[in-house]
PDB file of N, H, CA, C and O in Angstrom:
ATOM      1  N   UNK A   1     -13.489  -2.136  -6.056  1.00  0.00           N
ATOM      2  CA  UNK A   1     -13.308  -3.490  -5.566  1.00  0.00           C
ATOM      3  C   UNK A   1     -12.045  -3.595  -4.712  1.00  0.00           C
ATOM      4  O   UNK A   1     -12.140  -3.848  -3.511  1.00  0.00           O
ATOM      5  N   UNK A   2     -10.601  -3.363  -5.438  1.00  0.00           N
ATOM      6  H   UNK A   2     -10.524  -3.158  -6.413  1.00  0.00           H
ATOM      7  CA  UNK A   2      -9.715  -3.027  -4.654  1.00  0.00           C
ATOM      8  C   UNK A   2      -9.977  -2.214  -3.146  1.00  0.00           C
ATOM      9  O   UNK A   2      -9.512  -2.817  -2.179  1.00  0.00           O
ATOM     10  N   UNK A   3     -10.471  -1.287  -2.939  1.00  0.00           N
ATOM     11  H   UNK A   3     -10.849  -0.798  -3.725  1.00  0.00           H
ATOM     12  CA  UNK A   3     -10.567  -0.720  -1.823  1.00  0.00           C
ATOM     13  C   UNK A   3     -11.590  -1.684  -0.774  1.00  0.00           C
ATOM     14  O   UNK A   3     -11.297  -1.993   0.381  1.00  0.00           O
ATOM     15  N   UNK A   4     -13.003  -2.107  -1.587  1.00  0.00           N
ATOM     16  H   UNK A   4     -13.241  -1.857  -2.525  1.00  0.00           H
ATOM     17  CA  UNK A   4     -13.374  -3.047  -0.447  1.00  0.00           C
ATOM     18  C   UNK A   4     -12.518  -4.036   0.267  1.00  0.00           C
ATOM     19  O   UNK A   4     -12.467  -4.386   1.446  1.00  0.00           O
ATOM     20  N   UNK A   5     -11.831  -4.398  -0.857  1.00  0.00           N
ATOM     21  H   UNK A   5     -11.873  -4.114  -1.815  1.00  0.00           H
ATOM     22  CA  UNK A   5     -10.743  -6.075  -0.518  1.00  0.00           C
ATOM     23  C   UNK A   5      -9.793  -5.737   0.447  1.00  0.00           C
ATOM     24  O   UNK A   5      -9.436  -6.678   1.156  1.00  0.00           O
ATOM     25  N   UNK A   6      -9.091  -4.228   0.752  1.00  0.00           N
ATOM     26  H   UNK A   6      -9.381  -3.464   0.176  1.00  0.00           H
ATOM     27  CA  UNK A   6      -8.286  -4.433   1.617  1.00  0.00           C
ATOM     28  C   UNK A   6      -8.254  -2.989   2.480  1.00  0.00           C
ATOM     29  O   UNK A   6      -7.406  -2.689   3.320  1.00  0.00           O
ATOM     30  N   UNK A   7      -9.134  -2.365   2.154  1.00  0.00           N
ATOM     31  H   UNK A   7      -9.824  -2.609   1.472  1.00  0.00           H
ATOM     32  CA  UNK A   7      -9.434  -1.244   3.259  1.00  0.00           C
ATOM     33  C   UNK A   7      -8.910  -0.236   2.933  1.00  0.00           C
ATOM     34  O   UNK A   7      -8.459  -0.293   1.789  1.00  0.00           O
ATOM     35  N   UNK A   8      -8.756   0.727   3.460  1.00  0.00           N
ATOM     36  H   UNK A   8      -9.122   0.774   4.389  1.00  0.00           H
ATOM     37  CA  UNK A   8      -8.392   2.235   3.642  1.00  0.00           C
ATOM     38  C   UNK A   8      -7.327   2.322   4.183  1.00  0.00           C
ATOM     39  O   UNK A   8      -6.436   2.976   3.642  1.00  0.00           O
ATOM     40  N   UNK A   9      -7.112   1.652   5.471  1.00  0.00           N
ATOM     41  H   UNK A   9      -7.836   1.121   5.911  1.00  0.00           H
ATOM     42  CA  UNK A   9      -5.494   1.660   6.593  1.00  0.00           C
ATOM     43  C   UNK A   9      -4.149   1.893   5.824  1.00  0.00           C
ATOM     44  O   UNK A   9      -3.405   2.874   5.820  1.00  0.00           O
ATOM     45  N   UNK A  10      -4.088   1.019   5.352  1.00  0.00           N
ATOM     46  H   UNK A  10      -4.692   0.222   5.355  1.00  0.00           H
ATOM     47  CA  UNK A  10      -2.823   0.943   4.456  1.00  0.00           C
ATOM     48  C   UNK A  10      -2.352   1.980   3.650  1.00  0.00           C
ATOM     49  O   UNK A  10      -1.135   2.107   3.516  1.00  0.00           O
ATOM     50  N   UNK A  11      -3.423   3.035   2.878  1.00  0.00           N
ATOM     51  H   UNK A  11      -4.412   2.932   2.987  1.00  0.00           H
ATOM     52  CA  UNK A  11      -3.132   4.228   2.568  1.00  0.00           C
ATOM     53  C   UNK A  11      -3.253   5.106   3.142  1.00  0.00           C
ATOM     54  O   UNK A  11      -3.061   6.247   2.722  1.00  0.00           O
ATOM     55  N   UNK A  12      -3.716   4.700   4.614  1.00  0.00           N
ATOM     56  H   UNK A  12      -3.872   3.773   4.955  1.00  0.00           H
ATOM     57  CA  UNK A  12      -3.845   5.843   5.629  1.00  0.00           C
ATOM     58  C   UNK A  12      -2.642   6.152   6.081  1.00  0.00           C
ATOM     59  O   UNK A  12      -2.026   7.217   6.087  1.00  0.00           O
ATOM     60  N   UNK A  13      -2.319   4.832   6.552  1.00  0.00           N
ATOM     61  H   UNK A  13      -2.819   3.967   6.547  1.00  0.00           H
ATOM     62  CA  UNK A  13      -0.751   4.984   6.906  1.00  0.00           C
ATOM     63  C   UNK A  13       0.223   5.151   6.328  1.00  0.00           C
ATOM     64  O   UNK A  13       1.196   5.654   6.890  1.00  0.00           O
ATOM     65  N   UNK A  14       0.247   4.771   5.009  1.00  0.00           N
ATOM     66  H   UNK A  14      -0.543   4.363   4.553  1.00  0.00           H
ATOM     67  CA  UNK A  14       1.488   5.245   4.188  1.00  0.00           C
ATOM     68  C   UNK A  14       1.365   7.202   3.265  1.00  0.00           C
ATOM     69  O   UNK A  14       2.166   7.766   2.519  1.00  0.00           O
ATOM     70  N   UNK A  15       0.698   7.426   3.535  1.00  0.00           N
ATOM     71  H   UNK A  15       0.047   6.969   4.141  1.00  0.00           H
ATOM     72  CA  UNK A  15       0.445   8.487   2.822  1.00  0.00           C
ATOM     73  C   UNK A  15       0.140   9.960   3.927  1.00  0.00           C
ATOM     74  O   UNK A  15       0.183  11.155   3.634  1.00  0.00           O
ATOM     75  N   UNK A  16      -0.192   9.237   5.358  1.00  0.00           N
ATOM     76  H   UNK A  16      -0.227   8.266   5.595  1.00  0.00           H
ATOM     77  CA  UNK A  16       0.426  10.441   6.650  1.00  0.00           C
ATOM     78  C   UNK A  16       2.001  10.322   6.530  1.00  0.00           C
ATOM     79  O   UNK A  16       2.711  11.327   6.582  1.00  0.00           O
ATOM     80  N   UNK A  17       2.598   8.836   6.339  1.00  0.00           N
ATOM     81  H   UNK A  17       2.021   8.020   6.297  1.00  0.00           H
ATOM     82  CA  UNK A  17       4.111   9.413   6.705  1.00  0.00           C
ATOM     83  C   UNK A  17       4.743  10.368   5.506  1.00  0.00           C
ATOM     84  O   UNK A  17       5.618  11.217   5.677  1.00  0.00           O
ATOM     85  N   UNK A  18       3.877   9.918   3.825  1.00  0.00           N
ATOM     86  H   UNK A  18       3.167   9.228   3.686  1.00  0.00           H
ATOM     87  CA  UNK A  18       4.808  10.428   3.266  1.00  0.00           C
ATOM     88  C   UNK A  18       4.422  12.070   3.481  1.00  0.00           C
ATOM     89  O   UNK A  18       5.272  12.940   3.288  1.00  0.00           O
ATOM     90  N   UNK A  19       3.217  12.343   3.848  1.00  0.00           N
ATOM     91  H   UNK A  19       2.526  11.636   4.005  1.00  0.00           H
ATOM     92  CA  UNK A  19       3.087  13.790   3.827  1.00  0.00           C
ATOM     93  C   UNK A  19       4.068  14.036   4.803  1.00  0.00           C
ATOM     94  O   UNK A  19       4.833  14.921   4.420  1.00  0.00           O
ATOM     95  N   UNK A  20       4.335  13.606   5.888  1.00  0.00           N
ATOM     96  H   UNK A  20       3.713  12.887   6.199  1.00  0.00           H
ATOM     97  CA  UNK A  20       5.086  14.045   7.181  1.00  0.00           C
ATOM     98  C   UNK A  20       6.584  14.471   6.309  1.00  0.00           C
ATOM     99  O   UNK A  20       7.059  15.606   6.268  1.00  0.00           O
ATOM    100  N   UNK A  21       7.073  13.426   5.747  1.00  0.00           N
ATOM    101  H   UNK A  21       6.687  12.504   5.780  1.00  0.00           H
ATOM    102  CA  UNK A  21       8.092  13.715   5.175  1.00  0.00           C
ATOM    103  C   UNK A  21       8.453  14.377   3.732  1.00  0.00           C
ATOM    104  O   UNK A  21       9.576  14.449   3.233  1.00  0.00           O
ATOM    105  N   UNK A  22       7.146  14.872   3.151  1.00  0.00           N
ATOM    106  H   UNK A  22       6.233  14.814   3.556  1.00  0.00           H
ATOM    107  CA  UNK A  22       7.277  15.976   2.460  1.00  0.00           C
ATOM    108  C   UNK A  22       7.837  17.331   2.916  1.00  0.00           C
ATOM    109  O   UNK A  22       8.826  17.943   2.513  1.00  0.00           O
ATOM    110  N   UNK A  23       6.569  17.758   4.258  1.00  0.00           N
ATOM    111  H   UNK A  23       5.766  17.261   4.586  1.00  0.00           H
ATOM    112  CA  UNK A  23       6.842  18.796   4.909  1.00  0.00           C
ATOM    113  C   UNK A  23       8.705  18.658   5.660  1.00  0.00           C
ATOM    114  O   UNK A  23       9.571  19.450   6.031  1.00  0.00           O
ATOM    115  N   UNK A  24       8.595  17.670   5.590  1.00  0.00           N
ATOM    116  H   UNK A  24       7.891  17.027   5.289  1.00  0.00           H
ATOM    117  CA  UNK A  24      10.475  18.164   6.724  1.00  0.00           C
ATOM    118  C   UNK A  24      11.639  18.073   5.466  1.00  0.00           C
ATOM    119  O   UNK A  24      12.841  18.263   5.656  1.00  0.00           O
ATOM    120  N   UNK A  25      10.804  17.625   3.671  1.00  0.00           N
ATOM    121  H   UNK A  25       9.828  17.471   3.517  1.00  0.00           H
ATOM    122  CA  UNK A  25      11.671  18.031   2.959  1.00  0.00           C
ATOM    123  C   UNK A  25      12.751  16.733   3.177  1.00  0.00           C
ATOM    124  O   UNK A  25      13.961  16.828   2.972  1.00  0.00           O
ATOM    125  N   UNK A  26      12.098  15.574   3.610  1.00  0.00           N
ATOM    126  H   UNK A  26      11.115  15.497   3.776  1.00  0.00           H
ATOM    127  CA  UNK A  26      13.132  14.114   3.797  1.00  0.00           C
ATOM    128  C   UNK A  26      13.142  13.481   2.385  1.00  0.00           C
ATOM    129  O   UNK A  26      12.643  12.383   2.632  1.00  0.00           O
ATOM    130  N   UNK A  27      13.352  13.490   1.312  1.00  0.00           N
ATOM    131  H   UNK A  27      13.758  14.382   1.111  1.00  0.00           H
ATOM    132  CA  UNK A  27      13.169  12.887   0.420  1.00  0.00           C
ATOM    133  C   UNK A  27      13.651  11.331   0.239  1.00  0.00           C
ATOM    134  O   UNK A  27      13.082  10.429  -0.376  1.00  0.00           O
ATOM    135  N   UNK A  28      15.046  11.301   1.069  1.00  0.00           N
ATOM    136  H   UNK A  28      15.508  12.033   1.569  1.00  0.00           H
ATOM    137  CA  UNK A  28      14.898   9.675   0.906  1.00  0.00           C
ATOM    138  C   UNK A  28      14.093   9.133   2.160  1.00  0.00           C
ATOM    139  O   UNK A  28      13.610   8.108   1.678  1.00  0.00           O
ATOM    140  N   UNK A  29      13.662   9.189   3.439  1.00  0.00           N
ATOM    141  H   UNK A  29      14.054  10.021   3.830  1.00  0.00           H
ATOM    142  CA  UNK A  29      12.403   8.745   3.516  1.00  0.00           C
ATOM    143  C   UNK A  29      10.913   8.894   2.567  1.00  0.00           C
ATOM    144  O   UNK A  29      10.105   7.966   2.568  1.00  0.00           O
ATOM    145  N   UNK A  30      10.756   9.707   2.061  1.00  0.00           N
ATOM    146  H   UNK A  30      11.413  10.461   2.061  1.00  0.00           H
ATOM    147  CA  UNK A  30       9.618   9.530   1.579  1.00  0.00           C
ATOM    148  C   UNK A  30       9.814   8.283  -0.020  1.00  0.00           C
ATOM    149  O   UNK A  30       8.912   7.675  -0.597  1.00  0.00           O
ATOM    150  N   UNK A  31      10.702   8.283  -0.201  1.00  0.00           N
ATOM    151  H   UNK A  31      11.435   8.776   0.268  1.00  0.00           H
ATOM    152  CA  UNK A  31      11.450   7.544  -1.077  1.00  0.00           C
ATOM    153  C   UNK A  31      10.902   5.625  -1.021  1.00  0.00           C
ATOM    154  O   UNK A  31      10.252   4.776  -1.631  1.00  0.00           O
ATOM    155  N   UNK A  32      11.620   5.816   0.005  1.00  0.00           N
ATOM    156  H   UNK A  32      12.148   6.506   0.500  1.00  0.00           H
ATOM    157  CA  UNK A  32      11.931   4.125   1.303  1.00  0.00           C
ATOM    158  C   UNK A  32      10.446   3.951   1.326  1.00  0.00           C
ATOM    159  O   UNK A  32      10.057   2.978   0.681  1.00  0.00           O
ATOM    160  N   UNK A  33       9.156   4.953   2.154  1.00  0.00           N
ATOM    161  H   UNK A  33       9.472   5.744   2.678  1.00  0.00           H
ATOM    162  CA  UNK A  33       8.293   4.857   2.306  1.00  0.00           C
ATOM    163  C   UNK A  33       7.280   4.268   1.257  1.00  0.00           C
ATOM    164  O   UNK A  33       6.427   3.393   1.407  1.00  0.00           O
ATOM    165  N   UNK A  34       7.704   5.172  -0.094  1.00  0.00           N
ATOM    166  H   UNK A  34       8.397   5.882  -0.216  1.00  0.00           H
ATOM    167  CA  UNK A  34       6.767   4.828  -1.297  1.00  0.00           C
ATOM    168  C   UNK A  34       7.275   3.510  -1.402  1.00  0.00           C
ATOM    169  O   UNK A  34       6.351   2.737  -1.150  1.00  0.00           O
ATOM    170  N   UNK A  35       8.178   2.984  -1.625  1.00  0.00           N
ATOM    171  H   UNK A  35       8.929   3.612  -1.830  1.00  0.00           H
ATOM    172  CA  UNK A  35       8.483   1.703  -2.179  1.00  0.00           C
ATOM    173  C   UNK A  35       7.967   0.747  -1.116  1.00  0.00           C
ATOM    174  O   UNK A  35       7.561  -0.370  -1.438  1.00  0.00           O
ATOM    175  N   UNK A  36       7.974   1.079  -0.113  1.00  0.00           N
ATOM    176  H   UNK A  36       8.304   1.986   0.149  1.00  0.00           H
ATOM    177  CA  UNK A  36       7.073   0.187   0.758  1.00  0.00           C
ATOM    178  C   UNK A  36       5.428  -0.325   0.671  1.00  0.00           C
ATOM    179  O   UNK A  36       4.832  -1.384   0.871  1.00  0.00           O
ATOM    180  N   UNK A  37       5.016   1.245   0.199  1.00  0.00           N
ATOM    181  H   UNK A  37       5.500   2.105   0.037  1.00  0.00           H
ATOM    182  CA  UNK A  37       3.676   1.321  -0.008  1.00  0.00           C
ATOM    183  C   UNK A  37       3.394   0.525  -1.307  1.00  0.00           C
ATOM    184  O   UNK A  37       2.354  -0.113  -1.469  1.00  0.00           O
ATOM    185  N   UNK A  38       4.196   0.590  -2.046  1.00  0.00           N
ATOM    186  H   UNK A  38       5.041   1.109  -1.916  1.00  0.00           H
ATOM    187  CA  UNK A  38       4.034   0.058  -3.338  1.00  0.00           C
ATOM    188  C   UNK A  38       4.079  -1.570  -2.996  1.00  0.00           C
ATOM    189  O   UNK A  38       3.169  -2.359  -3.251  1.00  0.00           O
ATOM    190  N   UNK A  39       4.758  -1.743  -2.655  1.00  0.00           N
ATOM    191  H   UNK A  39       5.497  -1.102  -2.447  1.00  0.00           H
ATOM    192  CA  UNK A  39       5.497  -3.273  -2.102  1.00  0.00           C
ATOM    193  C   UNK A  39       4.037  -3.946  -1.786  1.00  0.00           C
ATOM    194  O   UNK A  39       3.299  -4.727  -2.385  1.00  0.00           O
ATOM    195  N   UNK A  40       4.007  -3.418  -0.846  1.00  0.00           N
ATOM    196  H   UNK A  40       4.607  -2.784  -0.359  1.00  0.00           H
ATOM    197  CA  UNK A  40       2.712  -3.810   0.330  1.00  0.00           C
ATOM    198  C   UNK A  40       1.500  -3.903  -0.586  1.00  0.00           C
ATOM    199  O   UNK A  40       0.935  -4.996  -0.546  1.00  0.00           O
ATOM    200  N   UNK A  41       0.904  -2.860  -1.520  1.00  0.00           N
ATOM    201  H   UNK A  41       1.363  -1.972  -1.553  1.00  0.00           H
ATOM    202  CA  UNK A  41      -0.256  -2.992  -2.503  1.00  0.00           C
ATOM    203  C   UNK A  41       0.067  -4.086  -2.835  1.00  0.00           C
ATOM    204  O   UNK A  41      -0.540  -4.985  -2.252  1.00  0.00           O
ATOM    205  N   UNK A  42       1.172  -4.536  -3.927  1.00  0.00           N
ATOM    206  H   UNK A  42       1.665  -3.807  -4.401  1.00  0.00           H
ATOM    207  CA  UNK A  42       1.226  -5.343  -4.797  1.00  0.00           C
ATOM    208  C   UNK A  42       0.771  -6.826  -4.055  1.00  0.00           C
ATOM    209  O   UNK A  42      -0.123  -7.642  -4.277  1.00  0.00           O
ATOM    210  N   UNK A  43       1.480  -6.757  -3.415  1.00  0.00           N
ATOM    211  H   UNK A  43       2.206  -6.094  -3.235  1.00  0.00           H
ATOM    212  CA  UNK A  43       1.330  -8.196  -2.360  1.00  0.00           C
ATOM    213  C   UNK A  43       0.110  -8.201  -1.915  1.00  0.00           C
ATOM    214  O   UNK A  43      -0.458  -9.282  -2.075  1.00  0.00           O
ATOM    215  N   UNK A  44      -0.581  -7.272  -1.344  1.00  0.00           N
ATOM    216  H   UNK A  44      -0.120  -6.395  -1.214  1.00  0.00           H
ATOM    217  CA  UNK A  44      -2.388  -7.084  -1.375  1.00  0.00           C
ATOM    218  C   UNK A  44      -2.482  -7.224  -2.744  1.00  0.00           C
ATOM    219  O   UNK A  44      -2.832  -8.404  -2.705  1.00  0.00           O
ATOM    220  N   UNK A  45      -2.463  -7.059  -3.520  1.00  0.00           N
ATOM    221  H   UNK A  45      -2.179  -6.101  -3.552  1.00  0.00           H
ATOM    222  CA  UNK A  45      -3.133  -7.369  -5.035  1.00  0.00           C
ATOM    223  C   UNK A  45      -2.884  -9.144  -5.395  1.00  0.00           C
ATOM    224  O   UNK A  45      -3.724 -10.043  -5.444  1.00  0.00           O
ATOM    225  N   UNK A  46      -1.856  -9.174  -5.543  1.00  0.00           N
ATOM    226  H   UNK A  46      -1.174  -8.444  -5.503  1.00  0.00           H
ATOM    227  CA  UNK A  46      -1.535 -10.786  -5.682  1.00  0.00           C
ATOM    228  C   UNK A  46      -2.412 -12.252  -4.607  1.00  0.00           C
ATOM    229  O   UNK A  46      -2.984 -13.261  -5.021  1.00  0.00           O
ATOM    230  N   UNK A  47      -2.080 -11.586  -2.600  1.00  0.00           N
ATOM    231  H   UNK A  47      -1.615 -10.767  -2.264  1.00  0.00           H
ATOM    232  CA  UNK A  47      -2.674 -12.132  -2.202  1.00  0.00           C
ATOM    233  C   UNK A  47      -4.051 -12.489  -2.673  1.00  0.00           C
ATOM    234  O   UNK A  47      -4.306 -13.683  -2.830  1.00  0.00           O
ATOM    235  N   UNK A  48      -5.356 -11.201  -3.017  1.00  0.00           N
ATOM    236  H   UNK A  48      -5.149 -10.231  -2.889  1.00  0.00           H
ATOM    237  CA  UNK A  48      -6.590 -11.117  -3.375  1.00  0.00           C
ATOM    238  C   UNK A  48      -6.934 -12.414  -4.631  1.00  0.00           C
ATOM    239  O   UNK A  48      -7.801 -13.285  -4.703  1.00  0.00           O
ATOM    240  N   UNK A  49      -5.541 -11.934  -5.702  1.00  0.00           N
ATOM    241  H   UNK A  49      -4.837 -11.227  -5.644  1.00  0.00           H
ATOM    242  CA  UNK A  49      -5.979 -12.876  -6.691  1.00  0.00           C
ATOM    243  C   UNK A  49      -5.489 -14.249  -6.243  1.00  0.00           C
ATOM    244  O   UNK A  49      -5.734 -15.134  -7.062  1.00  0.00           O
ATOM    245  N   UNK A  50      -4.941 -14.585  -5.283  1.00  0.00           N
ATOM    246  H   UNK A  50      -4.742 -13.866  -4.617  1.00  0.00           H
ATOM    247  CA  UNK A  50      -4.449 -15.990  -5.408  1.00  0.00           C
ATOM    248  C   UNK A  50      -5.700 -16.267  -4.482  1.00  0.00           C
ATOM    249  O   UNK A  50      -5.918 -17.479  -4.498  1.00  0.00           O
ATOM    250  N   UNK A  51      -6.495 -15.674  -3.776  1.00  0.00           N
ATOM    251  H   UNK A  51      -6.318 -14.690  -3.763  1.00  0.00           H
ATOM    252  CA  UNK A  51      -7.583 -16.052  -2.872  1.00  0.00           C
ATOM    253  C   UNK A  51      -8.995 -16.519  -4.115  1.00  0.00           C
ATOM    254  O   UNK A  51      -9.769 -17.460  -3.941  1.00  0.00           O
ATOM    255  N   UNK A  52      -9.004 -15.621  -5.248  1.00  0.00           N
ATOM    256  H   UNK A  52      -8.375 -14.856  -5.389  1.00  0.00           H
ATOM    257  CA  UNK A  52      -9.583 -15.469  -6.383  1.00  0.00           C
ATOM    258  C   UNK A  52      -9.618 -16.934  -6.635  1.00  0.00           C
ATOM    259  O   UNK A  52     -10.442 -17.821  -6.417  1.00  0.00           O
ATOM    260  N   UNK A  53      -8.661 -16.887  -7.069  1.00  0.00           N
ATOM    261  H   UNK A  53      -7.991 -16.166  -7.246  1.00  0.00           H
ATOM    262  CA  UNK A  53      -8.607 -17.991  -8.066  1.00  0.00           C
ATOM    263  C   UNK A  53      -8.947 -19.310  -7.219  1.00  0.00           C
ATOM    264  O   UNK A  53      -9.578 -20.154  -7.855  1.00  0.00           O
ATOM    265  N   UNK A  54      -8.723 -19.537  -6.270  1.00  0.00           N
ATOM    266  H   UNK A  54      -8.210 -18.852  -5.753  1.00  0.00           H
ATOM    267  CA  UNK A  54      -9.084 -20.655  -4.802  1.00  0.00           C
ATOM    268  C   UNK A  54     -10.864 -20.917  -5.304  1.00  0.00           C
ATOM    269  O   UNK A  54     -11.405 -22.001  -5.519  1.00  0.00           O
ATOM    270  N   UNK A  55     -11.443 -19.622  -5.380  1.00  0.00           N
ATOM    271  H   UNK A  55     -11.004 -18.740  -5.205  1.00  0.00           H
ATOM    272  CA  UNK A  55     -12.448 -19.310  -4.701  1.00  0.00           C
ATOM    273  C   UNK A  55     -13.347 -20.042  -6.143  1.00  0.00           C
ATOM    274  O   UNK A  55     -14.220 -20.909  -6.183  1.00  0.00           O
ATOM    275  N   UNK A  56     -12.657 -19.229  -7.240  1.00  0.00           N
ATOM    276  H   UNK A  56     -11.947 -18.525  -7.207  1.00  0.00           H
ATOM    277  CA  UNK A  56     -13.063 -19.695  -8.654  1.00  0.00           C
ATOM    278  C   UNK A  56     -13.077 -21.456  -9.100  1.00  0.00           C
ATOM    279  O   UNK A  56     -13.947 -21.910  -9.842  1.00  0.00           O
ATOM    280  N   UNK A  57     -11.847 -22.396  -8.441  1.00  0.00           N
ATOM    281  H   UNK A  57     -11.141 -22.027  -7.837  1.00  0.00           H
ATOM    282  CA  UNK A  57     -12.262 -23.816  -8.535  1.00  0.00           C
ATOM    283  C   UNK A  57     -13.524 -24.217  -8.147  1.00  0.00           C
ATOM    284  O   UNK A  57     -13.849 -25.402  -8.233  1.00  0.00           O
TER     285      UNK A  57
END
């Protein structure tokens, strides 16, 4: 369900940079990056349910 609700992109893009910055061995970018990615889900998760619950009145 999650994946229908907000697509593929978002882990497309966060998960080329962190590989990018595996390979060059950047750890605090890949760091910065995850917490972004994380950031960004959550707020996709919350948005979904506050659309939810709209939808549910």
């Amino acid at each position: 369900m999650l994946i229908l609700s907000n697509g593929y992109y978002g882990g497309i893009y966060y998960h080329g940079i962190l590989l990018d910055a595996f390979r060059k061995h950047d750890g605090k970018r890949a760091r910065v990056m995850m917490e972004e990615h994380l950031q960004h889900g959550l707020y996709d998760l919350e948005s979904d349910n506050l659309g939810q619950e709209k939808n549910d009145l």
